[in-house]
C-alpha positions as a printed Julia matrix, in Angstrom:
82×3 Matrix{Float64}:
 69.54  18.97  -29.65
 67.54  17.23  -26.8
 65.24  19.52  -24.5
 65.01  18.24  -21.37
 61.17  18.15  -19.75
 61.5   16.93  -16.14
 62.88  18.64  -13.29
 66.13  16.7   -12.59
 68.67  19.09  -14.53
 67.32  21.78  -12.94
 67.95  20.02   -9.44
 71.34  18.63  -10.72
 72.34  21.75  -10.72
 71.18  23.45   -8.06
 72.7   20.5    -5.9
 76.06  21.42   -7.41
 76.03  25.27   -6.84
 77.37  27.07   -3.8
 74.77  28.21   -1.62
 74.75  31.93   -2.42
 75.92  32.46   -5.4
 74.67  34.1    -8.24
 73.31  37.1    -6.11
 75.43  38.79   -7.55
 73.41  39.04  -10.18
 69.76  38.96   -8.71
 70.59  41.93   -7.04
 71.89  43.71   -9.99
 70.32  46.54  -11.16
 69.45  45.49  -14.28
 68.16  42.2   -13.31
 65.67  43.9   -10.81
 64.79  46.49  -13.74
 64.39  43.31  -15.85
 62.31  41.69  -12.85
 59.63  44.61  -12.58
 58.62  45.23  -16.13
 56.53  42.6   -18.25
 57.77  41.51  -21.55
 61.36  42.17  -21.32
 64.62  39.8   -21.9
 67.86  39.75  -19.88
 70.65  39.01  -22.18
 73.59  36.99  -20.35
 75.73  36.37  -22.98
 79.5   34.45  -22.07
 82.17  31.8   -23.33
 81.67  28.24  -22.43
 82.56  27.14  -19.32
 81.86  30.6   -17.82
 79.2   29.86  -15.39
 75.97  30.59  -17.61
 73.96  27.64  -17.1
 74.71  28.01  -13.17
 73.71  31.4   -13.11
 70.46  30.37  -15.18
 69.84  27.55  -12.64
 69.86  30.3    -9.84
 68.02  32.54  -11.18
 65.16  29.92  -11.7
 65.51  28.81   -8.19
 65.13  32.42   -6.99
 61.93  33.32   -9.3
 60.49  29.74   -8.16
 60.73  30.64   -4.24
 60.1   34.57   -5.15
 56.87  33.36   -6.83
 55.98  30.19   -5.0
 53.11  31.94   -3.38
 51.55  33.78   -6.25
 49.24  31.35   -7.72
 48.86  33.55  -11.33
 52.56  33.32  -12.0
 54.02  30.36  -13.5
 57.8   30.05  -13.93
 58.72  28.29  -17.51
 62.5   27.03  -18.38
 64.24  24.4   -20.49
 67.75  23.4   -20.59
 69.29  23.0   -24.16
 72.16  20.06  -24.55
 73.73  20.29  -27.77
């Protein structure tokens, strides 16, 4: 397993998703429920190859430009190659 600590996946794959997409999901009900209460996880489970790591990648991008202003938030992520 190798855990990635610099940026560059995360822009990787952000450069390679569709502008739009995942909103879907950030607008979801239960990812908005999952947005507004503290300590709470959002399980995405899926087969590989199904989109999950693009999803995650949008879903950091939209908490890091939801949050950019907020200097007492801090938005944490690794990417998991295996």
């Amino acid at each position: 397993m190798c855990f990635s600590v610099l940026p560059f996946e995360q822009l990787d794959f952000m450069s390679a998703s569709t502008k739009g997409s995942g909103q879907w999901l950030t607008k979801s009900t239960e990812f908005q429920t999952w947005l507004g209460q503290r300590h709470q996880t959002l399980f995405c489970p899926g087969i590989p190859g199904a989109g999950k790591t693009m999803l995650t990648a949008n879903v950091i991008d939209f908490l890091q430009t939801k949050f950019s202003n907020q200097d007492d938030v801090r938005i944490a992520f690794l990417y998991c190659n295996y």
